[in-house]
N, C-alpha and C positions, 0 to 999 in steps of 0.2 A: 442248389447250384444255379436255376433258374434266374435267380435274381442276381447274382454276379456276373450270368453270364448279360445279363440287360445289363446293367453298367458299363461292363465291357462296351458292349453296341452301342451304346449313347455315348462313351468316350470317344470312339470310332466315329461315328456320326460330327459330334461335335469338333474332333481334328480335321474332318476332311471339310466341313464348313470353315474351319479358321483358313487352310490352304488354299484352299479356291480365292478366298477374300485376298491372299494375299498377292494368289498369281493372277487374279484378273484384274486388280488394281494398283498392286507393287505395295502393297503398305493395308495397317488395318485400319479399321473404320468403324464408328458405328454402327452397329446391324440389329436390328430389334429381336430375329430370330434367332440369331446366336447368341444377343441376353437369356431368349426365352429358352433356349436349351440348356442352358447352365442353372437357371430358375427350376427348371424343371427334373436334370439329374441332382441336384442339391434337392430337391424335396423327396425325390423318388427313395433317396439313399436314406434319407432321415429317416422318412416316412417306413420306413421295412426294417430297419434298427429298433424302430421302436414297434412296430408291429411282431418283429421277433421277442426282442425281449420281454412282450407280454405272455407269450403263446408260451406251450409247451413243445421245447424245439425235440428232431428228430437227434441223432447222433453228426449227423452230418452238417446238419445246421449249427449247433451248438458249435464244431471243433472245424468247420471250415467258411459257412458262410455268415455266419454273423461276425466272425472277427474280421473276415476278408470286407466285409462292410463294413466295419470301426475303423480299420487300415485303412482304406479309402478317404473314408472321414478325416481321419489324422493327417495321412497325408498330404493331403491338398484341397480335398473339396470342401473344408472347414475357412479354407483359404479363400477361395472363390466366394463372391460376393455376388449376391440373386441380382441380375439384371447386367452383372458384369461388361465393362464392353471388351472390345478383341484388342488381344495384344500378342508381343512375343511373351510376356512372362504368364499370361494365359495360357498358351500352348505349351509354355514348359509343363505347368501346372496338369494339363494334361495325358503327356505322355509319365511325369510322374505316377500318378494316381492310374496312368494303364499300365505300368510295369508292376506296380502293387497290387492290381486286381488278376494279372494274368500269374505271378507268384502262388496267392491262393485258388486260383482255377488249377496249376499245375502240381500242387500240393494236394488237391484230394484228386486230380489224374491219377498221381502215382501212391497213391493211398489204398490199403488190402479193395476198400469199396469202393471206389472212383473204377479201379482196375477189373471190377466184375461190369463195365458198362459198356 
C-alpha cells in the first residue's frame, strides 16, 4: 500500500506545483521541475509494476496495489510524456489518475485487511 500511497503524494505534490504556476503567473509555463516530477512519477510507477510483477507478491499486493498501479498507468500517466510541460490538460491528467489512485487506496480501506489497520 506503501507505494500507492507515494503516488498519491507525488500526484499531490505535482497539482499543487501546477497551481502555484498558475496563480502566481496567471497561465502555464515552462518549468524544468514540474517536467522533472512527471519524469520522475512515470518512472517510479513503471519502475514498481515491474518490480512487482517479478517478485512474489503478498495477497494485498497482488488484488490491490499492483492493479491500483496498472490503473494509474492506464489512466493517465501512460498519457503524460517524461519531461511534459504544464498545462490545463496536464492537470486534468492529474487529478484523473488521483481519483483512480484514491479508488484503490479505498478499496483495500474497506477491504476484511485494509480494515484490521
Amino acid at each position: 500500500m506503501k507505494r500507492l500511497e507515494e503516488v498519491k503524494s507525488r500526484l499531490e505534490a505535482l497539482e499543487s506545483s501546477l497551481l502555484a504556476q498558475e496563480q502566481a503567473i496567471g497561465r502555464y509555463a515552462t518549468d524544468e521541475a514540474i517536467s522533472n516530477q512527471i519524469t520522475d512519477l512515470k518512472n517510479f510507477v513503471e519502475d514498481e509494476v515491474k518490480k512487482l510483477s517479478k517478485s512474489d507478491m503478498t495477497d494485498n499486493e497482488r488484488f490491490y496495489v499492483l492493479p491500483g498501479l496498472e490503473d494509474a498507468l492506464g489512466t493517465e500517466i501512460n498519457n503524460m510524456r517524461c519531461g511534459e510541460k504544464p498545462s490545463k490538460a496536464l492537470l486534468d491528467k492529474v487529478y484523473n489518475t488521483q481519483s483512480t489512485v484514491s479508488y484503490w487506496v479505498s478499496n483495500y480501506q474497506q477491504s476484511d485487511e485494509g480494515a484490521l489497520l
